[in-house]
N, C-alpha and C positions, 0 to 999 in steps of 0.2 A: 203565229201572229199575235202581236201584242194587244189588239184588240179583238170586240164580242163580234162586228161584221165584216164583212169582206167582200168584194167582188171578185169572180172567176171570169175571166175573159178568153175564149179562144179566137185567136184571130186567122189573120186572111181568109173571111169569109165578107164576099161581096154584098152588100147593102143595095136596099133602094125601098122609093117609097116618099111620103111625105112627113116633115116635121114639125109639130108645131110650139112655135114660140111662145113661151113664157112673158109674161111682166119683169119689167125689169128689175131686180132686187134692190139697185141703188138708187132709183125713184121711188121704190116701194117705203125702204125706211124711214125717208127725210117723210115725205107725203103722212106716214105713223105718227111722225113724232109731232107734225104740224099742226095733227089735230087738240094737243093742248091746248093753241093759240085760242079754240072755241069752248069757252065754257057754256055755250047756252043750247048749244047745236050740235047734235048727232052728225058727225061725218061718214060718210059711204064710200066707199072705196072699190072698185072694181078692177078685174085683173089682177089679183094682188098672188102672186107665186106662194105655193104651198114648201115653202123650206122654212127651213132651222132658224135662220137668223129671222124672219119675221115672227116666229114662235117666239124664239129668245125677247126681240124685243118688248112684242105684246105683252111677257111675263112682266119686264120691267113696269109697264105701264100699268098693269092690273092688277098689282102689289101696291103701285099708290092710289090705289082706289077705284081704277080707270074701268068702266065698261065696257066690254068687249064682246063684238059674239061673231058668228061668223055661219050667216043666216044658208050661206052657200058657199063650196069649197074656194072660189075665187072672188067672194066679196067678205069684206070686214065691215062692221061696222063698231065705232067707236064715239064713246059717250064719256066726256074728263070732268062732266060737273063736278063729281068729288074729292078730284083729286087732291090728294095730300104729298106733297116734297118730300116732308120731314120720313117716309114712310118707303126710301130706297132699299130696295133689296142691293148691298152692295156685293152680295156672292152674283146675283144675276148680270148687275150692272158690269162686274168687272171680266164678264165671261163675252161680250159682244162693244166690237168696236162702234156701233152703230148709235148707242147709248147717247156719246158726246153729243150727238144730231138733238138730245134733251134741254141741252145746257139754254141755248138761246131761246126757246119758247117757253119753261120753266121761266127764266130771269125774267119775262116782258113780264108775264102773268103775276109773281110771285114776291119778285125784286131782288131774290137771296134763295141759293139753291148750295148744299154740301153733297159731294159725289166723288167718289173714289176714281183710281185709274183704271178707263174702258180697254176692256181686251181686243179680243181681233186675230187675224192672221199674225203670223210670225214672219216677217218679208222683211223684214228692215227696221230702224228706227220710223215711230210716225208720231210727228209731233204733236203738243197742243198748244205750242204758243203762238200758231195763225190765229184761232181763236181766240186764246187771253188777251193776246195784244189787241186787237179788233175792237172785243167789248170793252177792255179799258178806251179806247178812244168812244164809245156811246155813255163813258161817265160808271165803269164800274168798278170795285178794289178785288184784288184776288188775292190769296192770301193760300200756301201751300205748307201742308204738313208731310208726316212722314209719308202715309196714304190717304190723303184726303186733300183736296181741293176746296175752298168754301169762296164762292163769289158772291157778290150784294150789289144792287145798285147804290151809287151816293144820296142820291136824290129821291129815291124811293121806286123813282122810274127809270127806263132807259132813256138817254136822247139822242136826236139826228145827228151824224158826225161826217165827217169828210175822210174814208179809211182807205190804207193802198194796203192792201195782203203783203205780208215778206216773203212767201210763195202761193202761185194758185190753187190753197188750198182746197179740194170739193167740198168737205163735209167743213171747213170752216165756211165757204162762200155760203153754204146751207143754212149753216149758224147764222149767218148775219142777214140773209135773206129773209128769214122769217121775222125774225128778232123788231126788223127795222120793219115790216108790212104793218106793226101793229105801234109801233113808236109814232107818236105826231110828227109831221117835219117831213124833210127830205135827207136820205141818209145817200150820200157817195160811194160806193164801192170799186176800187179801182185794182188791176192785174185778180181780178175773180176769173174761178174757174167757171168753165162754159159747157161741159158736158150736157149733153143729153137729158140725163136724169136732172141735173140742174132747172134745164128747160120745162121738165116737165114740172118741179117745185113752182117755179116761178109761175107758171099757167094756173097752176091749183090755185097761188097767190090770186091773180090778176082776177079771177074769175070769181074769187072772195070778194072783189072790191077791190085789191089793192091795184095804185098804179106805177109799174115798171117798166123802166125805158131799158133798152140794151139787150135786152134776153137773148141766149145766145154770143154776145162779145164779152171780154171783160172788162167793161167799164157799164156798171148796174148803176142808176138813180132810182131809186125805192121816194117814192112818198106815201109814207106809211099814216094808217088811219086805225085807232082802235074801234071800229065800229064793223068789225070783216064778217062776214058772215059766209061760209062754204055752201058752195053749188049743192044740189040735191044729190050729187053723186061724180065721181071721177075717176076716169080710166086710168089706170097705170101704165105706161107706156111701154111699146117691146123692149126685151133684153139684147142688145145690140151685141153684147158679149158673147150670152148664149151663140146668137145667130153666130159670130164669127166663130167661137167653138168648134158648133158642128158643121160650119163649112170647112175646118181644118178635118174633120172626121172625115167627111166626105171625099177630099185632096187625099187622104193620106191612105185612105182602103180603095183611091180609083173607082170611088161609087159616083154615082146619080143621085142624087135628094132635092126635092122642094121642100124648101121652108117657108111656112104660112106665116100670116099676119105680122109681118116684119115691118120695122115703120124704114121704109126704103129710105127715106133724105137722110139717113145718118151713114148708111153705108160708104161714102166716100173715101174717108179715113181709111176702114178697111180694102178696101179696094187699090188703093194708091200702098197698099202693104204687101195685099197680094202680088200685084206687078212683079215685085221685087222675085216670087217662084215661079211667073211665068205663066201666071193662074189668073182664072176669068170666071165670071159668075154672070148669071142671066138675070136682067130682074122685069116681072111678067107682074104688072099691077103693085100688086103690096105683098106678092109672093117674090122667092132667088129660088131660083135652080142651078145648083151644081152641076154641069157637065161632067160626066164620067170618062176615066180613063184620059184625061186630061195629061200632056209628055211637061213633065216641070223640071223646067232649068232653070239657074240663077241666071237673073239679069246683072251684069258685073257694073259697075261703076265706069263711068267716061273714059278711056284710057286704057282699056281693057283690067282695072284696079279692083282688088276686091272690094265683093258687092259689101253694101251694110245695111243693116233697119234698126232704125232707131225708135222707142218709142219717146212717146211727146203729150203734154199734157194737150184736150182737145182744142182743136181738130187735128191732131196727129195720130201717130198709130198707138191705140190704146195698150196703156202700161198690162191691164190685165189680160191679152192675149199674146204677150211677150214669151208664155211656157208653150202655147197650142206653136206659136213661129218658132220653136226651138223644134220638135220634134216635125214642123211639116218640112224643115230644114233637113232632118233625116232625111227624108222620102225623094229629097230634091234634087238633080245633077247640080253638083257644085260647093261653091263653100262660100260663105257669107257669113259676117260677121254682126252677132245679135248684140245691140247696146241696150239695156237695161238700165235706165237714169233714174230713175223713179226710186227703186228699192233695192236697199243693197244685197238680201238673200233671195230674193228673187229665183236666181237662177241657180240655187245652190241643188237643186232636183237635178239636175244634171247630171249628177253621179249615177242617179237609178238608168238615168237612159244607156249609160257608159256601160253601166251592168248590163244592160238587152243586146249590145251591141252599138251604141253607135259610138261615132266618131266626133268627140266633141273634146275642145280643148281652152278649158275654163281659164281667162284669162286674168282676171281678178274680180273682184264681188258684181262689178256691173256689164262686164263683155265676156260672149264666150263666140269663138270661132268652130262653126258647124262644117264638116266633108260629109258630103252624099252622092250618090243615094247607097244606103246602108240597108243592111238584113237586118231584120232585131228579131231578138231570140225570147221568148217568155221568161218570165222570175218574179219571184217572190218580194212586192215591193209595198211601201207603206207612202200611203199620200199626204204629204205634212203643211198643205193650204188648198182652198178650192181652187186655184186655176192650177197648181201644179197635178192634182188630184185629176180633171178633165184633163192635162195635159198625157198624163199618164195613162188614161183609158183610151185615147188617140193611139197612142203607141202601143199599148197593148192587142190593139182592133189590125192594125195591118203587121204585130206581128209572129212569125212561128211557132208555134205550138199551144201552149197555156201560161196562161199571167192569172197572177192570184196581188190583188191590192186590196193592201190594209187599211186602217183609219179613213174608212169612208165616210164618219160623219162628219169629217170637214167639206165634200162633195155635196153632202145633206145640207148644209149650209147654204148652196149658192145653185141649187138642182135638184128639182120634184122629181123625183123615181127617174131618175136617167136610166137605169137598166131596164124601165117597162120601157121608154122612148126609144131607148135603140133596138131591144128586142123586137120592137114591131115594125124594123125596117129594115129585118134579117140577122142584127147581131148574136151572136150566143154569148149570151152574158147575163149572169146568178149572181143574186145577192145569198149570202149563206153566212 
């Protein structure tokens, strides 16, 4: 293995037991980065997930001076009186996509911020001109070197503007959500993304002071107030991902699991995903129980026509459980056809499943057509983004013999000790 860690996985071994859900990591970052918007006020943050990229981030922010401490393994606290712009770490900056979620709280506060290109998952091209284009219409110049981006307001500040996204970008919607809470005026945002974690920025917002119409749709009205001051504290909201995850765990080894402290209203999307294998999930208060041993067949399309799932920016089926649905596809009578619209390498992990055994036939960068249910065999494989990485411990978990995956710290990135969480719901599974 070309990397220092690794997971060993033996599977068909049956699970059960309860799981508990994490904070979501894509609420968690914007929620980080928003705390710039407060020079005077200590922000507290609770729930906040013990992975890589909130580490990563927090580096970037503590390098410009930011106070950090983290009084308890699932609260942050964070203090930006000092912070300095000029004082980017751009090896840190360029090592986490999450960075960009900087651009628009830096600009309200600062007026001019210079910052290299934010890294990230390898999944596709992923733009930045939903955000350049955006804060040029709140009045700013941007101006692109060979590595280096340098934005400035014209005016010294930002202003309210009337913006439509050229797509629903998340982490642009982010950028402009913040940006505008703290701009006087009323700022328009129109085809914004509406995620989840979105919701839960906008609430942090609203509960500062600011007041925002739409939360939830894409069409956001922000009237923004520089006088915000952050609640004494704020929950981070569950990881809806996660949870879909390891209900594909569960599906895929024919186990039983409860998963706690789920925030249940958002499971629709996945649910309306599920359908499509034939799969049903309990939800008991603000817990899901996976029924075990559950008989999954493809639901086919009207006509008896092949089935498909597509994912969809929210409230569709989330782009980032597009790898768990490729592999619960293994496990499932049938064949259906996965669209991947979002990212064009998305689905290039596909190969390693073809290695275990399955039966998959990559149709070009965004459709691959799955036949089930298949056997899969253990091997030797390396996980090359976080959901293909969880997608890959899925398949390794229902199949024969030993799996050894590599490059785990992209897993580390988006999952607090996943090997202690499943080991203690029967899996055999080493980090080494």
């Amino acid at each position: 293995m070309s990397t220092e860690q690794a997971f060993i996985i033996k599977g068909k071994v049956p699970l059960q037991g309860d799981l508990p859900i994490d904070g979501n990591k894509n609420a968690a970052l914007p929620l980080i980065a928003a705390t710039v918007l407060f020079p005077a006020d200590k922000v507290v943050l609770k729930r906040v997930p013990q992975i890589r990229d909130v580490t990563s981030l927090c580096h970037v922010l503590s390098h410009m001076r930011a106070d950090i401490s983290r009084p308890e393994p699932e609260i942050l606290e964070i203090n930006t009186a000092n912070l300095d712009p000029s004082r980017i770490d751009h090896k840190a900056w360029g090592e986490i996509r999450a960075a960009i979620l900087l651009v628009g709280p830096l600009l309200s506060r600062f007026g001019r911020i210079a910052f290299p290109t934010p890294g990230g998952d390898v999944i596709g091209r992923r733009r930045l001109d939903s955000h350049l284009l955006a804060l040029k219409e709140m009045g700013v110049t941007v101006q692109v070197y060979q590595n280096e981006f340098v934005v400035s307001t014209l005016a010294g500040r930002l202003q309210p503007a009337y913006i439509c996204l050229d797509e629903p970008s998340v982490t642009g919607t982010e950028n402009i959500l913040m940006a505008a809470a703290v701009t006087a005026g009323t700022t328009t945002l129109y085809n914004a993304a509406c995620e989840p974690h979105i919701q839960d920025l906008a609430q942090f917002l609203v509960r500062s002071g600011a007041e925002i119409e739409g939360i939830g749709s894409n069409r956001l009205l922000i009237h923004g107030s520089p006088e915000l001051r952050p609640p004494d504290s704020f929950d981070v909201g569950a990881d809806y991902i996660q949870v879909g995850a390891f209900i594909g765990i569960a599906l895929c080894t024919r186990s039983e699991l409860r998963l706690r402290n789920v925030d249940t209203q958002f499971m629709k999307p996945i649910q309306v995903g599920l359908a499509r294998f034939g799969a049903t999930i309990q939800i008991e208060g603000n817990d899901i129980i996976v029924p075990g041993n559950q008989r999954l067949k493809i639901v086919e399309d009207a006509g008896a026509r092949l089935a498909k799932l597509d994912s969809h920016p929210w409230p569709g089926f989330p782009s980032d459980l597009t790898s768990t649905a490729v592999v619960l596809a293994t496990q499932t009578e049938g064949s259906i056809i996965i669209h991947e619209k979002l990212y064009e390498s998305r689905l290039f992990f596909t190969d390693k499943l073809v290695r275990m055994g399955a039966r998959i036939t990559l149709c070009d960068p965004h459709r691959a057509i799955v036949i089930g249910p298949t056997n899969l065999f253990g091997a030797n494989l390396e996980s090359p983004d976080i959901r293909a990485g969880i997608a890959l411990i899925t398949a390794a978990l229902c199949a024969e013999g030993e799996t050894q995956i590599g490059n785990i710290g992209q897993v580390d990135r988006g999952f607090n000790a996943i090997e202690q969480k499943l080991a203690a719901v029967g899996a055999q599974i080493e980090r080494i």
